[in-house]
N, C-alpha and C positions, 0 to 999 in steps of 0.2 A: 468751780476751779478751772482755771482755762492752761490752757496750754498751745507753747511757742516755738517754734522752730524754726532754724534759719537754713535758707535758701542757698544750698551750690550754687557757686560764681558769680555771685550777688551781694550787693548788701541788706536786700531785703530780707522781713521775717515777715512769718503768719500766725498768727493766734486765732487758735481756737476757740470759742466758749462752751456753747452748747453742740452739742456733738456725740455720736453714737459709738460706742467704742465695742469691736466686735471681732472675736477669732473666729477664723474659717477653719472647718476640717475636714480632713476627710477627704484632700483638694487634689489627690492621687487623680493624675493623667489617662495613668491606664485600669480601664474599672474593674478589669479583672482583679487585677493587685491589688486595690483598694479592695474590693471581697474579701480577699484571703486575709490580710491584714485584720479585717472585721472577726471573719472567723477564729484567727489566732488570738484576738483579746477574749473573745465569747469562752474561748476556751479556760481563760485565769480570770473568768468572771466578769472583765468589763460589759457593760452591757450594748449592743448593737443600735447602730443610730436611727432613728426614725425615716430620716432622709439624708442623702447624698449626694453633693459634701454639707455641710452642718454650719450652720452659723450661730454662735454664742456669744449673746450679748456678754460687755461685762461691764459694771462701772467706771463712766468715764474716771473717774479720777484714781482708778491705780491706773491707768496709762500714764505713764511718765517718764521723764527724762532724765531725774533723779541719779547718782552715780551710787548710792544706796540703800538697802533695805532691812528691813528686820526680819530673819528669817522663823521660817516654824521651827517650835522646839522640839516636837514632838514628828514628826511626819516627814516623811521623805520628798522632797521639792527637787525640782531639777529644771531648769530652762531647754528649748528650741532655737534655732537660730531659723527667722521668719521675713520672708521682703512683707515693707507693711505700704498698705496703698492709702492715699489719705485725699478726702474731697475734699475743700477747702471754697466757699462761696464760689463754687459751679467749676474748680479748677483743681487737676489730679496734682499729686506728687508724692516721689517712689523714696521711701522711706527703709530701715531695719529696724528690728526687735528681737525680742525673747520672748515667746512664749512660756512665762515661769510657770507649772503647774504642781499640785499636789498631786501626788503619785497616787497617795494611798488611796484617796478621796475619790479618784479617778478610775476606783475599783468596784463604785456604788453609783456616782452620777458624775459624768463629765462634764457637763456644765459647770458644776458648782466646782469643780475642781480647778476650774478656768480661772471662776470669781476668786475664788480664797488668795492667791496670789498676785503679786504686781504683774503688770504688763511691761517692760522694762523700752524704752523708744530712744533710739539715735538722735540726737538735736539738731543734726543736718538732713535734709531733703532736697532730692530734686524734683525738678518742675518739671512737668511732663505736660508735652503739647496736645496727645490725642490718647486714652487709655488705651486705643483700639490697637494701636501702632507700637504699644511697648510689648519690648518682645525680652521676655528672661530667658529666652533656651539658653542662650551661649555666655549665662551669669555664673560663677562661680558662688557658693553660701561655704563659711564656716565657720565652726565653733568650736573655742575650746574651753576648759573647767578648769581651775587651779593652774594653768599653765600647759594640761594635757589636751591633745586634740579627741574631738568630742564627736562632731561631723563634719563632713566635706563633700563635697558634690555639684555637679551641674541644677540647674533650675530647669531643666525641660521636662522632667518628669512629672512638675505640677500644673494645673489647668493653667492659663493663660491670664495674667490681670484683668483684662475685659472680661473672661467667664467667669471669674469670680464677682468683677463688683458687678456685674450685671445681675446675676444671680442672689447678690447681697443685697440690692438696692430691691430686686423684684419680690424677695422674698419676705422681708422686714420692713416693706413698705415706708423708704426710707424718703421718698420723693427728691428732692430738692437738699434734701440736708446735710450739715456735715459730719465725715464721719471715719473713724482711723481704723482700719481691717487689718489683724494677723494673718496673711495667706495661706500658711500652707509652710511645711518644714519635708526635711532628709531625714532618712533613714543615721540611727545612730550605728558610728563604727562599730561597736564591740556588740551594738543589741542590747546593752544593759541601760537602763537610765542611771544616772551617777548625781547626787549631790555635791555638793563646793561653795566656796567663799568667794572664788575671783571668775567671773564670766565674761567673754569674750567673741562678739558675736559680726560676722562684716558678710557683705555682700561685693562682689568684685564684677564689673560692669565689664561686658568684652571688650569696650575699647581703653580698660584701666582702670575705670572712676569708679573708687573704694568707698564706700559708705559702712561706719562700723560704728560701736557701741560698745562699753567698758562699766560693768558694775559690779555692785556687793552687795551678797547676802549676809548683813551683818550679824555676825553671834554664831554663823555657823561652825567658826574654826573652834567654838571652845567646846564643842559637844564630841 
């Protein structure tokens, strides 16, 4: 299954085919906080990551661009609002997502709790010249659920694009290939995770350039 996305201030687009589709976690700046964070799940059972930050494959083909989905009917799901980095035949470009995950599932194995859900992806991208050189501290990320704001925040609290796909390509022996990475998310306003129907997820570039994403978790309004 391939997947297409078009290109800021362009008429070009890129399709993917074969390609690694992978969240990053755990991608806390400061590794103190990222501990304590660790501790505070251990504490409701999540269990502790082997290494730090984490990368989870998941199948390419719940990454998509899709404006909806079939939600669980049973299990508490909730999205991230995440910049997504994407390689593309030897060439970066800086993308948004949702990390949609199973909550409950993500009380026994995180990984799996990644896979069970879509990866939800903005259909626009931009092109980015050098990984090295993109800089999110002075990005803006938000999200909101049903209409309610969810999170909000600067992006400098997370590693860096470079340290992350450096890290992702080094780590999954990824060489050469292509491949679409969840970075890294904010802290939720309330601290509760929340489910919902309508999600709404944008990245806001310091000099204006809004990259965003709008989907549905469908069936969840009737539960």
């Amino acid at each position: 299954m391939s997947l297409t996305f078009r290109v800021a201030g362009s008429d070009d687009t890129i399709t993917l085919g074969r390609f690694t589709g992978v969240v990053a976690g755990y991608t806390g700046r400061n590794v103190e906080a990222v501990q304590h964070h660790i501790d505070e799940l251990a504490a409701i059972g999540v269990p502790p990551p082997p290494e730090v930050p984490m990368f989870y494959p998941v199948d390419a083909d719940t990454v998509s661009t899709a404006p909806e989905f079939a939600d669980s009917a049973t299990a508490l799901t909730s999205g991230e609002i995440e910049p997504v980095y994407i390689r593309h035949d030897g060439v970066y470009y800086l993308g948004v997502g949702s990390d949609h995950t199973d909550r409950d599932l993500e009380r026994t194995d995180i990984g799996d709790s990644k896979r069970a859900c879509p990866k939800p992806v903005g259909e626009t991208v931009i092109r980015i010249g050098d990984i090295a050189e993109l800089d999110l501290d002075a990005a803006t990320a938000r999200s909101t659920v049903d209409g309610d704001q969810y999170q909000e925040g600067r992006l400098d609290g997370l590693r860096s694009p470079a340290d992350v796909t450096t890290r992702l390509i080094d780590r999954l022996e990824l060489g050469d290939g292509d491949f679409v990475c969840l970075g890294g998310t904010l802290p939720l306003i309330d601290g509760g995770f929340r489910a919902g129907a309508d999600w709404h997820v944008e990245i806001e570039l310091a000099d204006g350039t809004r990259l965003t994403h709008d989907y549905r978790m469908k069936g969840h309004e009737a539960r």
